[in-house]
Biopython code that builds the backbone (N, CA, C, O; Angstrom):
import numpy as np
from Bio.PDB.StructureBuilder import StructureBuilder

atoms = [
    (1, "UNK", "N", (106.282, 4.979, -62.489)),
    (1, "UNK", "CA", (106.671, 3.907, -63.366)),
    (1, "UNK", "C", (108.192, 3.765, -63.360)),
    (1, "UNK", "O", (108.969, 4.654, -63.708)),
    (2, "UNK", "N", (108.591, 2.325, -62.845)),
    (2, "UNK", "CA", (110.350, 2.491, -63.058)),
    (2, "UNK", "C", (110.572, 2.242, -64.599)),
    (2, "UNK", "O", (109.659, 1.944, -65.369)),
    (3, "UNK", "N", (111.820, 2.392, -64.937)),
    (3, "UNK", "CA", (112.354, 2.532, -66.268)),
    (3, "UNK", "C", (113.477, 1.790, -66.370)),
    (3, "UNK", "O", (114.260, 1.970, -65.438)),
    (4, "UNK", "N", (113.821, 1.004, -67.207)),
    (4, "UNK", "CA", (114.805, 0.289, -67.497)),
    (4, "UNK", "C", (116.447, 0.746, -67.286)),
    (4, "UNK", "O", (117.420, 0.045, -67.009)),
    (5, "UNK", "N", (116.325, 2.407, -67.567)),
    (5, "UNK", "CA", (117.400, 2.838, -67.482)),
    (5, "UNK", "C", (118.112, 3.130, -65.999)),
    (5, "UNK", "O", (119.297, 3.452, -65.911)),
    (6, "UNK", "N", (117.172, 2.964, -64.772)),
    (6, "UNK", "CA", (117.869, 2.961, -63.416)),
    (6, "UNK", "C", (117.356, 1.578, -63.435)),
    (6, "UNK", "O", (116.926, 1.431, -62.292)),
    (7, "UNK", "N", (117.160, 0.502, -64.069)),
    (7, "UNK", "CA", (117.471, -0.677, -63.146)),
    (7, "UNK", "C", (118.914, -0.677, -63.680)),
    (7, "UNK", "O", (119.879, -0.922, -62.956)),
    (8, "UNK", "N", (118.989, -0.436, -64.773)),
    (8, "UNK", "CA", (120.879, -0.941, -65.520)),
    (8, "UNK", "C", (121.778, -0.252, -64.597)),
    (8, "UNK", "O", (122.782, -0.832, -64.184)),
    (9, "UNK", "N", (121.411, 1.293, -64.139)),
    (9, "UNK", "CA", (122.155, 1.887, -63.407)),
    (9, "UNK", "C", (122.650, 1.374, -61.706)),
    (9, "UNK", "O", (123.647, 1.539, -61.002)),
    (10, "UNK", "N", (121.309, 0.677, -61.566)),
    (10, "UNK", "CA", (121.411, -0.143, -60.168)),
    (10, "UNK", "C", (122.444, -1.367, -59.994)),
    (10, "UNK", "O", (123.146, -1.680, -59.032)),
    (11, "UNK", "N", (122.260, -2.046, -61.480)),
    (11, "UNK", "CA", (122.976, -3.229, -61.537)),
    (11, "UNK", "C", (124.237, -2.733, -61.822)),
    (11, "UNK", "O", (125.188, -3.326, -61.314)),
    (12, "UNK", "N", (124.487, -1.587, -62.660)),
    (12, "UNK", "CA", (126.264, -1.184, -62.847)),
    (12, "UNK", "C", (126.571, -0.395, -61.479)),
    (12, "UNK", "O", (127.545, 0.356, -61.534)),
    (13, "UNK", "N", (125.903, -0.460, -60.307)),
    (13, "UNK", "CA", (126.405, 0.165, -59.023)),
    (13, "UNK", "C", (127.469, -0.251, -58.684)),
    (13, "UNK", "O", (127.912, -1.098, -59.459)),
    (14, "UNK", "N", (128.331, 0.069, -57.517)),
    (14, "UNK", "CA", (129.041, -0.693, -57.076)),
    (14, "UNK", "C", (128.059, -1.580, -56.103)),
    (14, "UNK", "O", (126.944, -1.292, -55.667)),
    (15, "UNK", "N", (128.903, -2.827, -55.902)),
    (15, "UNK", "CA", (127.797, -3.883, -54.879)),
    (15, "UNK", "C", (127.081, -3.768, -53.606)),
    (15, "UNK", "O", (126.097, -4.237, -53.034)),
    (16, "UNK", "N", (128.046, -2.913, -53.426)),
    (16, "UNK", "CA", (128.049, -2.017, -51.670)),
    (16, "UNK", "C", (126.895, -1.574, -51.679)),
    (16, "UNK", "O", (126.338, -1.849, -50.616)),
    (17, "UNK", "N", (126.243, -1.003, -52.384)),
    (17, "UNK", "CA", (125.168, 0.431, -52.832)),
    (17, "UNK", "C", (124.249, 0.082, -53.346)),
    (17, "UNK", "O", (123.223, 0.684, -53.030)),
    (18, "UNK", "N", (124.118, -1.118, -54.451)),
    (18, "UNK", "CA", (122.962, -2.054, -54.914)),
    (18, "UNK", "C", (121.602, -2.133, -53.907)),
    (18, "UNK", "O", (120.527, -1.547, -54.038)),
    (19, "UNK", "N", (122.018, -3.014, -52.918)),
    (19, "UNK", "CA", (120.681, -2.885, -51.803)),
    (19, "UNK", "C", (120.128, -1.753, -51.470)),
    (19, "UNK", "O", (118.902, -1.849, -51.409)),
    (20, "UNK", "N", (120.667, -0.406, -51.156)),
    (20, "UNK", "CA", (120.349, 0.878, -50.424)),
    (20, "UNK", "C", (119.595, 1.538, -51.476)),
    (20, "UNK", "O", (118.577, 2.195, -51.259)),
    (21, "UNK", "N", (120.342, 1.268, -53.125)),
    (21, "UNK", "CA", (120.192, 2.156, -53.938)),
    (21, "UNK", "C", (118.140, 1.429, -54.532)),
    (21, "UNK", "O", (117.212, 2.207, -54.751)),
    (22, "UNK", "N", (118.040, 0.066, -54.622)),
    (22, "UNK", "CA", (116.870, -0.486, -54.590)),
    (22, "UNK", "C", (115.856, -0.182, -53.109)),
    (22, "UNK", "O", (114.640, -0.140, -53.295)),
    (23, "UNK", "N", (116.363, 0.013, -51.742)),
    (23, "UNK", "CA", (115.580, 0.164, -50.843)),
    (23, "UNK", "C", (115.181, 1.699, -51.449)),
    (23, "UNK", "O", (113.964, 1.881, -51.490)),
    (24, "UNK", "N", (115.663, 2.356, -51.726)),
    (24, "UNK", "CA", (115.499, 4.146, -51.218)),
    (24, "UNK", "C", (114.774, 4.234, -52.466)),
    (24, "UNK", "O", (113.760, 4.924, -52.360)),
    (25, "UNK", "N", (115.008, 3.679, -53.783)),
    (25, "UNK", "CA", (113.798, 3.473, -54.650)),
    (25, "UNK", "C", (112.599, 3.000, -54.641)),
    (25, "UNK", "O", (111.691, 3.533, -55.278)),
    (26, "UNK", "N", (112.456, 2.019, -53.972)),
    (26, "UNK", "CA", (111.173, 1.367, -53.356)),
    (26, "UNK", "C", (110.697, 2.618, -52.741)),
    (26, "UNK", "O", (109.813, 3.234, -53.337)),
    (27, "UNK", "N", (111.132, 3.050, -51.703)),
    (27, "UNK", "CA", (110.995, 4.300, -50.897)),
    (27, "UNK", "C", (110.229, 5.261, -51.015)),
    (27, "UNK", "O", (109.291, 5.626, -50.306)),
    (28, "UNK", "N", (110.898, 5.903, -52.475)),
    (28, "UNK", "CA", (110.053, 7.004, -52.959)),
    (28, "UNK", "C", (108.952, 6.644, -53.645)),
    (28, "UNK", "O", (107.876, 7.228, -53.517)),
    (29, "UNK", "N", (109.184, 5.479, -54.561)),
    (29, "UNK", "CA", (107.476, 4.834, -55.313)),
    (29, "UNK", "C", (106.624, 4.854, -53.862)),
    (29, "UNK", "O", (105.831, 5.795, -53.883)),
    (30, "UNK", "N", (106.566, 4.181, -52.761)),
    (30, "UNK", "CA", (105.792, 4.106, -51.581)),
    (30, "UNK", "C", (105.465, 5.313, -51.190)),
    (30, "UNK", "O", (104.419, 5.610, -50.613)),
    (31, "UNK", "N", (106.245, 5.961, -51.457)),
    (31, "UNK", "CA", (106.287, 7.465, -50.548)),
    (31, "UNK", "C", (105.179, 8.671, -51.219)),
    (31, "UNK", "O", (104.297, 9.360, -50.705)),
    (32, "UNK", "N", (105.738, 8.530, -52.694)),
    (32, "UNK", "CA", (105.129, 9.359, -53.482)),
    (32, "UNK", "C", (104.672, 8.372, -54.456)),
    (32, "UNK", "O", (105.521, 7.509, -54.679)),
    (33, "UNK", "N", (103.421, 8.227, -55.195)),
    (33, "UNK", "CA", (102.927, 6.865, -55.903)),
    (33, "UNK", "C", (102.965, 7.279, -57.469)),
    (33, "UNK", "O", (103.131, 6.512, -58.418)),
    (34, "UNK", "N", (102.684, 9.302, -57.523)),
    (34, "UNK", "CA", (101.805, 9.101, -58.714)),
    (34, "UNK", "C", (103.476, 9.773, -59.134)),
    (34, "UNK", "O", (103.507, 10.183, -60.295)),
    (35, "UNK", "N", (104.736, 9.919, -58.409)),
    (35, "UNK", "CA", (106.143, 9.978, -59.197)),
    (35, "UNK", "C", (106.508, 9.501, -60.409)),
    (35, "UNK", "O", (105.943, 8.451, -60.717)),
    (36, "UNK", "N", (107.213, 9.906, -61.128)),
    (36, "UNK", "CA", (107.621, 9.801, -62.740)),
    (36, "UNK", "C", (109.162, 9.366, -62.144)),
    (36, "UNK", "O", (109.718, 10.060, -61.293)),
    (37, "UNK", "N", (109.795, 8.094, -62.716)),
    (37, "UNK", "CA", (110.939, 8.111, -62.808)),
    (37, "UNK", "C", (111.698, 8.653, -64.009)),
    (37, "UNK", "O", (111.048, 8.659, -65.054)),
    (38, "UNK", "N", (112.881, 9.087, -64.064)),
    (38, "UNK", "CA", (113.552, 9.281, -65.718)),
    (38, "UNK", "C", (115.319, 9.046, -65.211)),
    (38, "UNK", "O", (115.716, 8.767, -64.079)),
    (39, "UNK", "N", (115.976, 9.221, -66.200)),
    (39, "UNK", "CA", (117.005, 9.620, -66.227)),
    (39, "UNK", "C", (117.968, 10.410, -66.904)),
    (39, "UNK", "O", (118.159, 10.385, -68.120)),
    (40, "UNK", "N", (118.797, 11.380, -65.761)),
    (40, "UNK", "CA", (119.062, 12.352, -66.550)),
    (40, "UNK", "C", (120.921, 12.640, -65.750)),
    (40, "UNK", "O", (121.580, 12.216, -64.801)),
    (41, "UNK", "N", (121.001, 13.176, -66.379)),
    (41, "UNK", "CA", (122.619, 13.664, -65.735)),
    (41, "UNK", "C", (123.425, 12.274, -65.256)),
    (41, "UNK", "O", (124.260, 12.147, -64.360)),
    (42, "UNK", "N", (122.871, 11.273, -66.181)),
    (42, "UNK", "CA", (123.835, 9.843, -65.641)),
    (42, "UNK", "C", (123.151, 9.757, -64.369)),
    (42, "UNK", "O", (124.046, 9.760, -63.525)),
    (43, "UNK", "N", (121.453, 9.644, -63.505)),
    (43, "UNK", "CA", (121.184, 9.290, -62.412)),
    (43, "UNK", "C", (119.953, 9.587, -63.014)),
    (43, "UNK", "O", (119.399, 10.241, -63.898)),
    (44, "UNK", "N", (119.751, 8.539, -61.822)),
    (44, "UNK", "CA", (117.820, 8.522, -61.368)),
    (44, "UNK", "C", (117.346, 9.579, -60.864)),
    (44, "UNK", "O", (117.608, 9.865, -59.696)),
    (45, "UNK", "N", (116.625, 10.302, -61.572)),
    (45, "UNK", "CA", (115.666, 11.550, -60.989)),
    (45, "UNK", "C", (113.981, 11.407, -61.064)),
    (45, "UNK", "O", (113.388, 10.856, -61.991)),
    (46, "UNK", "N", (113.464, 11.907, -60.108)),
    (46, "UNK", "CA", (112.349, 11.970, -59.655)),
    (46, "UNK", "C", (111.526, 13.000, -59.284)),
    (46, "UNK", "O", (111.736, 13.842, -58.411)),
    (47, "UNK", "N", (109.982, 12.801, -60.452)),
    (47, "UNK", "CA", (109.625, 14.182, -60.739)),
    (47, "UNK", "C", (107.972, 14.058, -60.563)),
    (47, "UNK", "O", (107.451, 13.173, -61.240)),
    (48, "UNK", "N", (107.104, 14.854, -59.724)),
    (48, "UNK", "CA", (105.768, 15.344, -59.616)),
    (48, "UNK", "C", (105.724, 16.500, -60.694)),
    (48, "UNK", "O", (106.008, 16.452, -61.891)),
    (49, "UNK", "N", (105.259, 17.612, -59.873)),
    (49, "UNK", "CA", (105.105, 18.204, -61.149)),
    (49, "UNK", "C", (106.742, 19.210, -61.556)),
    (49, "UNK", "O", (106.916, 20.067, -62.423)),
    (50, "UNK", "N", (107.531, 18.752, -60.717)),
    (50, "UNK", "CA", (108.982, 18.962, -61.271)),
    (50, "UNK", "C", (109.886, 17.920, -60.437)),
    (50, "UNK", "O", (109.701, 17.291, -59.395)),
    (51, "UNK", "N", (110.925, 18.016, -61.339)),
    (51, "UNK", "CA", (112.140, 17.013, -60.084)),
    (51, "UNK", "C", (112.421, 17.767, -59.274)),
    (51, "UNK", "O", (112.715, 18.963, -59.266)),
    (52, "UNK", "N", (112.259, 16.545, -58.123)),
    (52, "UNK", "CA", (112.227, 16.759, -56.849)),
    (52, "UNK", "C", (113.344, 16.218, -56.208)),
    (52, "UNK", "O", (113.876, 16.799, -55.262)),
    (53, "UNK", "N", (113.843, 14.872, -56.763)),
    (53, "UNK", "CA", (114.780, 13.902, -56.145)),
    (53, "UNK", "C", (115.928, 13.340, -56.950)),
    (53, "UNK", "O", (115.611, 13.156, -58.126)),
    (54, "UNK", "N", (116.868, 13.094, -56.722)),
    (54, "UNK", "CA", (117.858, 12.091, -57.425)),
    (54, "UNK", "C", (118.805, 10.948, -56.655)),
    (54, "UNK", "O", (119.252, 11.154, -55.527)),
    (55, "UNK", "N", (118.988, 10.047, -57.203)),
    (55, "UNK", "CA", (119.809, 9.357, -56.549)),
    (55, "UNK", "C", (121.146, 9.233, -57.324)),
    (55, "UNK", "O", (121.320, 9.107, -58.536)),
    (56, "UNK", "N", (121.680, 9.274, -56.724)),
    (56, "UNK", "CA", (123.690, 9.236, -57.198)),
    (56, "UNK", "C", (124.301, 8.274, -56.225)),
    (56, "UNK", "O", (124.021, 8.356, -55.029)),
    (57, "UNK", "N", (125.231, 7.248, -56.747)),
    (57, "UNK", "CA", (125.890, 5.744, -55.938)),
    (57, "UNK", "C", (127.393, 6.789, -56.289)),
    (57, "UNK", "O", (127.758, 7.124, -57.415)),
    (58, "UNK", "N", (128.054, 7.135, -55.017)),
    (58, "UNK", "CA", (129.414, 7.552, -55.144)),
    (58, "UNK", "C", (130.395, 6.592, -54.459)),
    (58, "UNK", "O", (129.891, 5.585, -53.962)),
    (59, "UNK", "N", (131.725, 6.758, -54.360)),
    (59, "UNK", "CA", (132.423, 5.738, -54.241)),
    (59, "UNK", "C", (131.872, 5.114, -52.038)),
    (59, "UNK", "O", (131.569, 3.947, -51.788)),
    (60, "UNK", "N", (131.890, 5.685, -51.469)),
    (60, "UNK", "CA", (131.200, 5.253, -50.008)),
    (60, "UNK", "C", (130.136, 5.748, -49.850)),
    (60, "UNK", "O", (129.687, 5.869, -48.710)),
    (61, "UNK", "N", (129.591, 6.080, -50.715)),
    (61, "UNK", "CA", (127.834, 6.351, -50.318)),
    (61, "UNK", "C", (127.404, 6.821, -50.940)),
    (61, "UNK", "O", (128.044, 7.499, -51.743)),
    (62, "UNK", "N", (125.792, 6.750, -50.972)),
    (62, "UNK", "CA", (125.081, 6.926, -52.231)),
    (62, "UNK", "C", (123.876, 8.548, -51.325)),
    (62, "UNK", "O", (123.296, 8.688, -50.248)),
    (63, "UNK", "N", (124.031, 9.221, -52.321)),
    (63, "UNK", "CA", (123.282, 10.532, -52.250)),
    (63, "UNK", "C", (122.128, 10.674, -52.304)),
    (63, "UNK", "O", (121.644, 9.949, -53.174)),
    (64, "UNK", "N", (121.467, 11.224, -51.828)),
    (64, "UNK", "CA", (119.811, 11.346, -51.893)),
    (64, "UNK", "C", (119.944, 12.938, -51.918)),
    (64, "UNK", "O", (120.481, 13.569, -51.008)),
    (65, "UNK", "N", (119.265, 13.650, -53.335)),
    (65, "UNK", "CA", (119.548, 14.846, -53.543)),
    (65, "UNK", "C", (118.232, 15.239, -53.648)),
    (65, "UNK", "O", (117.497, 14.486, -54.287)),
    (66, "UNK", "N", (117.660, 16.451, -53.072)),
    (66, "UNK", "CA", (116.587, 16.932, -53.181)),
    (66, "UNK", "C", (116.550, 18.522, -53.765)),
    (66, "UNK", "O", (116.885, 19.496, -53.091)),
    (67, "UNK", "N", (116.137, 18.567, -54.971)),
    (67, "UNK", "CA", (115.708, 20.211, -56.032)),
    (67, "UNK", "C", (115.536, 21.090, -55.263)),
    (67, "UNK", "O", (116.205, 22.103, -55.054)),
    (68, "UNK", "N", (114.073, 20.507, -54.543)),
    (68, "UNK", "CA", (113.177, 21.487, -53.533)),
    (68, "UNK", "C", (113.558, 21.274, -52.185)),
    (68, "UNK", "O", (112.756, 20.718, -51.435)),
    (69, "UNK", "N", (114.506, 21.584, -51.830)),
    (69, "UNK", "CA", (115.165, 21.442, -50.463)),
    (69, "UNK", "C", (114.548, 22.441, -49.572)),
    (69, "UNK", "O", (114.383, 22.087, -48.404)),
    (70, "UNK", "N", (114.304, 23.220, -49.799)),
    (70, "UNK", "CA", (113.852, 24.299, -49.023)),
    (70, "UNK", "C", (112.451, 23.938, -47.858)),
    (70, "UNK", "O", (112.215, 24.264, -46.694)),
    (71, "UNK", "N", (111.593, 22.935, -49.105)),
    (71, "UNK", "CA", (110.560, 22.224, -48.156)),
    (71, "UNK", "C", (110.956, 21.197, -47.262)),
    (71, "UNK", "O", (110.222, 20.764, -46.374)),
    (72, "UNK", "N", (112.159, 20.785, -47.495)),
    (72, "UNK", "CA", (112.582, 19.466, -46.448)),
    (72, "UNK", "C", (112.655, 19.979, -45.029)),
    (72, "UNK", "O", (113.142, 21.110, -45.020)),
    (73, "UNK", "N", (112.275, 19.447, -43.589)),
    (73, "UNK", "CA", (112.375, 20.031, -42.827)),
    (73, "UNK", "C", (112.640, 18.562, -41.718)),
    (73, "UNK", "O", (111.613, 18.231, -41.126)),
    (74, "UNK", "N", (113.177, 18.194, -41.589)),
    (74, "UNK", "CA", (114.274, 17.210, -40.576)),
    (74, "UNK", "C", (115.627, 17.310, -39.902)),
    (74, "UNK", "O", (116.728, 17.136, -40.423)),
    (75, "UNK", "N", (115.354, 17.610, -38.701)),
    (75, "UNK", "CA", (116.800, 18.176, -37.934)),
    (75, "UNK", "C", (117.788, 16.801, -37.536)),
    (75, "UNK", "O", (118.974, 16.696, -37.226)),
    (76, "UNK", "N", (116.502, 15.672, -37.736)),
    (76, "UNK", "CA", (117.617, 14.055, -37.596)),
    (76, "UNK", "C", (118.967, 13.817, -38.851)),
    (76, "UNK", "O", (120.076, 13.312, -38.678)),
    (77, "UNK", "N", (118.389, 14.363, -40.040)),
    (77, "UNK", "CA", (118.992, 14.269, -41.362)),
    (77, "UNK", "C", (119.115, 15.565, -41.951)),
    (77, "UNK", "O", (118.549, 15.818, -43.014)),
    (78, "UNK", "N", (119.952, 16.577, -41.221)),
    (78, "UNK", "CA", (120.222, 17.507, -41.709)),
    (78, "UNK", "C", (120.938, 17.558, -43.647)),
    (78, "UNK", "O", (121.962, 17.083, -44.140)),
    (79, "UNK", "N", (119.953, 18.252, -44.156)),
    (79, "UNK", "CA", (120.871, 18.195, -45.750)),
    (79, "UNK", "C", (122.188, 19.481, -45.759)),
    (79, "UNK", "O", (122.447, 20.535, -45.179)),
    (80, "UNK", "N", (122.765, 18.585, -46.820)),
    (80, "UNK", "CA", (124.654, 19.011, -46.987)),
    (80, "UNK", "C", (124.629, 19.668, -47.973)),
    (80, "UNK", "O", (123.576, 19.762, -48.604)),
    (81, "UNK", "N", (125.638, 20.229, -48.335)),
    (81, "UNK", "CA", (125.946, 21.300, -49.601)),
    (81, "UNK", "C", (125.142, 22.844, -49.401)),
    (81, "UNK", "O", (124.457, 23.354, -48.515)),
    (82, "UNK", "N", (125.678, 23.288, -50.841)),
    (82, "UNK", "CA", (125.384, 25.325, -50.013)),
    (82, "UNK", "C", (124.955, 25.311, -51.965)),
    (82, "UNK", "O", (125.036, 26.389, -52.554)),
    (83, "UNK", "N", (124.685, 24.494, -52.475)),
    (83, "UNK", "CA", (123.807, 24.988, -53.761)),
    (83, "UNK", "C", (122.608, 25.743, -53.720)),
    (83, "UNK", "O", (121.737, 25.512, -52.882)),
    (84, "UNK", "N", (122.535, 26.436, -54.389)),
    (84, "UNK", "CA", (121.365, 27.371, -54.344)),
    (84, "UNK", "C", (119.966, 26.243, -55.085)),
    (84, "UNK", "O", (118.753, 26.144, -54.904)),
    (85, "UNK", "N", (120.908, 25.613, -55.888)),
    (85, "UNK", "CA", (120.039, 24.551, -56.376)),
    (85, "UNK", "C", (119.101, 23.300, -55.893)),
    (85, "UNK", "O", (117.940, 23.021, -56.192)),
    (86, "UNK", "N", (119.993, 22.687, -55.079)),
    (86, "UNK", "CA", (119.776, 21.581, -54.543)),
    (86, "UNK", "C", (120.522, 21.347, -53.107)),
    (86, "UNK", "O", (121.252, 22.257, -52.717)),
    (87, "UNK", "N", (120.398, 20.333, -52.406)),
    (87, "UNK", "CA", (120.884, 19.757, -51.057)),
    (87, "UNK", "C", (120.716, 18.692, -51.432)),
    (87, "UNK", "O", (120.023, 18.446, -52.420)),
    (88, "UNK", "N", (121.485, 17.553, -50.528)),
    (88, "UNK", "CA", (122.061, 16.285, -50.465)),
    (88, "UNK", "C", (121.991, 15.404, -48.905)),
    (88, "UNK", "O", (122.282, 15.971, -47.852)),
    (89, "UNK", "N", (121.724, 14.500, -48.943)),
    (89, "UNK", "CA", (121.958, 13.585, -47.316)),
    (89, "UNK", "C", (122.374, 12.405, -48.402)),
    (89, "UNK", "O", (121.886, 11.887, -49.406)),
    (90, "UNK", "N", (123.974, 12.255, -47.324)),
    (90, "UNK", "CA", (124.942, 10.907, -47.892)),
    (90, "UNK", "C", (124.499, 9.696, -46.962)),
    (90, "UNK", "O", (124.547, 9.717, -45.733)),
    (91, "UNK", "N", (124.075, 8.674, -47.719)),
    (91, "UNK", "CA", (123.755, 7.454, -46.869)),
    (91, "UNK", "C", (124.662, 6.090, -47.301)),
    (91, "UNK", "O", (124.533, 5.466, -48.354)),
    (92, "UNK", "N", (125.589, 5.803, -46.237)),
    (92, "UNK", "CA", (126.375, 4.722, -46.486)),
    (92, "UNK", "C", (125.851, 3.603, -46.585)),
    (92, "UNK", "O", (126.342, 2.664, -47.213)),
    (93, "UNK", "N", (124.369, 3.578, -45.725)),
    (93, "UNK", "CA", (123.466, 1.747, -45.805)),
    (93, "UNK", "C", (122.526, 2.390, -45.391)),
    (93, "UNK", "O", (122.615, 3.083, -44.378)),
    (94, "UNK", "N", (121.386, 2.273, -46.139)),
    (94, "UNK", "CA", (119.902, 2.621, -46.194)),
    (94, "UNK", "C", (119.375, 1.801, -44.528)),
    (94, "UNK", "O", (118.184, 2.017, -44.300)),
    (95, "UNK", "N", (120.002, 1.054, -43.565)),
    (95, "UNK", "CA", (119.605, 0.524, -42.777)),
    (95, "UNK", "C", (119.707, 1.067, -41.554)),
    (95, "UNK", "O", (118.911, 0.990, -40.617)),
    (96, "UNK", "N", (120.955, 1.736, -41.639)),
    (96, "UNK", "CA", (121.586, 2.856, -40.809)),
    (96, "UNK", "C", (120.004, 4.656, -40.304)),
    (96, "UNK", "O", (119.916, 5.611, -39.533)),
    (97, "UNK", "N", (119.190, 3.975, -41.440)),
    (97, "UNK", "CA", (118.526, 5.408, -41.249)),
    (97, "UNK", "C", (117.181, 5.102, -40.948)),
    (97, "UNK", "O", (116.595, 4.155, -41.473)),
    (98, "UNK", "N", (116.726, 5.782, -40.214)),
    (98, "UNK", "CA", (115.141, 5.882, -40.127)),
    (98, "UNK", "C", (114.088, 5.614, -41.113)),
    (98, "UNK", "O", (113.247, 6.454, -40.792)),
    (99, "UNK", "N", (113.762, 5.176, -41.792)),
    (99, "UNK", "CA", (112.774, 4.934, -42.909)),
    (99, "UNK", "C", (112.015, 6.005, -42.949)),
    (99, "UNK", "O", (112.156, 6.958, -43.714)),
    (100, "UNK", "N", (110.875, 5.808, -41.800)),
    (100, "UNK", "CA", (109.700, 6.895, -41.785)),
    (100, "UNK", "C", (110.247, 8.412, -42.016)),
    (100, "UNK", "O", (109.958, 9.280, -42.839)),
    (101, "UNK", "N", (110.988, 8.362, -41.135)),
    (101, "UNK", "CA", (111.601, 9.838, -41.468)),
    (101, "UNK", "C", (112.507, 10.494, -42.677)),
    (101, "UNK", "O", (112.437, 11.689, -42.967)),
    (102, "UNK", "N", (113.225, 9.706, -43.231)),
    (102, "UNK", "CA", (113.433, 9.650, -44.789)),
    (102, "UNK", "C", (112.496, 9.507, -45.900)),
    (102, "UNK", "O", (112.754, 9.840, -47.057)),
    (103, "UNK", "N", (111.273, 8.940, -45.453)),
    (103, "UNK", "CA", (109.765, 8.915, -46.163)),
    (103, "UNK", "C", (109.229, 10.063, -45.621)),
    (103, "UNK", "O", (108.073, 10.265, -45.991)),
    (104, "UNK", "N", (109.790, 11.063, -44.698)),
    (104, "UNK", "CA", (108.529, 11.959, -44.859)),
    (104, "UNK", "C", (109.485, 13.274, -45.159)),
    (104, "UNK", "O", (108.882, 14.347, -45.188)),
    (105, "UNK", "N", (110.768, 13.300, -45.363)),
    (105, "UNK", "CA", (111.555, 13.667, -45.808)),
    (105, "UNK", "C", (111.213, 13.850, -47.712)),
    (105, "UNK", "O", (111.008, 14.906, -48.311)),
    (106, "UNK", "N", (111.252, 12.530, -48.251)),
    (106, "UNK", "CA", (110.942, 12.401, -49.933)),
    (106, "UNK", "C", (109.627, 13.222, -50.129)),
    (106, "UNK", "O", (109.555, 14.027, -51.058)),
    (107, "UNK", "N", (108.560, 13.024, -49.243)),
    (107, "UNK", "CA", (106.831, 13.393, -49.309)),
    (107, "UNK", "C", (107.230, 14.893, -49.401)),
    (107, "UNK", "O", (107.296, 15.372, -50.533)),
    (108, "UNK", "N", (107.437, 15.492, -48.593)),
    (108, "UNK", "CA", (107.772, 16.912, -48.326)),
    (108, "UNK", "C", (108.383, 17.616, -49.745)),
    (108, "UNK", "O", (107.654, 18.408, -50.341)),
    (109, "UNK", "N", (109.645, 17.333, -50.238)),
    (109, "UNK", "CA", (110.611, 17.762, -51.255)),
    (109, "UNK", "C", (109.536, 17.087, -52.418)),
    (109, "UNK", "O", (109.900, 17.324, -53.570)),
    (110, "UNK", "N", (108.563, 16.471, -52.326)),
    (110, "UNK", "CA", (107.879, 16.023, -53.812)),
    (110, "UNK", "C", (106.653, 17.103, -53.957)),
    (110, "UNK", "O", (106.060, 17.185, -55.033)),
    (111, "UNK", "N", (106.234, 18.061, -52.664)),
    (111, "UNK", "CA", (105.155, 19.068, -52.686)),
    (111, "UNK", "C", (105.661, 20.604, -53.385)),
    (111, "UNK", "O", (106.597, 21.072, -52.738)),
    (112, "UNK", "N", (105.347, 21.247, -54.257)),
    (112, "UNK", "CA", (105.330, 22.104, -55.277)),
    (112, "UNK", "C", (104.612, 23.370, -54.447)),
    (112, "UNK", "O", (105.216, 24.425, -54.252)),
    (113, "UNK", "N", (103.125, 23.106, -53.945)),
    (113, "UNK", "CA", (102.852, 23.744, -53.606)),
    (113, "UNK", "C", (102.749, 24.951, -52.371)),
    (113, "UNK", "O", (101.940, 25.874, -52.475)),
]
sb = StructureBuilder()
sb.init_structure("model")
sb.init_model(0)
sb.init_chain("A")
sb.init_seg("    ")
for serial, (resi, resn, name, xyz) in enumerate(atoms, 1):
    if name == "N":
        sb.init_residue(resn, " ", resi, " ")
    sb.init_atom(name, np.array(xyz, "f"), 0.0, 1.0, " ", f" {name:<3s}", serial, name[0])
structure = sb.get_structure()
C-alpha cells in the first residue's frame, strides 16, 4: 500500500530524481506485491516481514539501500558501503540500469528466510 507520506517526499525531491525515485517505487510494489510501505528516518522504507529496502534522493543520485544485504547477490550492481547494517547501490537515472536485474535484486533482499 503506498502512503501519502512518500508521495510528498517524491514531490519535495529534487526534479532530477522525481522520475527514478517513482520508477524504482513502482519497482518494488511489482517486485514484491504483499510489501508494506512506511516512513521512517525522513525516507521511504520497505518492509515484508522486516525492512528490507529504502529509498534516499541525495544531491546526484538517489540510493537504493538494502537491511538484508547479505541475500543480495548481483555482480552487475555490486552494493557500496562497509555497514554492518545495511548496503547501498547509487543510481543517477533509473534508465541507466537493468530493470530485471534490479527486480531480482529487491525480490532477494525482501526474503527473511
Amino acid at each position: 500500500m503506498r502512503i501519502t507520506e512518500v508521495d510528498s517526499y517524491i514531490t519535495n525531491a529534487p526534479a532530477e530524481h522525481q522520475g527514478t525515485l517513482r520508477a524504482l517505487r513502482d519497482l518494488i510494489f511489482e517486485a514484491v506485491p504483499q510489501t508494506k510501505e512506511s516512513f521512517k528516518w525522513k525516507q521511504p522504507v520497505y518492509t515484508t516481514e522486516k525492512d528490507y529496502l529504502y529509498l534516499k534522493a541525495n544531491k546526484g543520485h538517489v540510493n537504493v539501500g538494502f537491511f538484508n544485504f547479505e541475500k543480495v547477490e548481483n555482480p552487475a550492481y555490486p552494493l557500496e558501503g562497509t555497514g554492518k547494517r545495511m548496503r547501498h547501490i547509487k543510481i543517477k537515472n533509473v534508465v541507466d540500469f537493468d530493470l530485471e536485474q534490479l527486480r531480482e535484486m529487491i525480490i532477494q533482499a525482501s526474503k527473511f528466510t
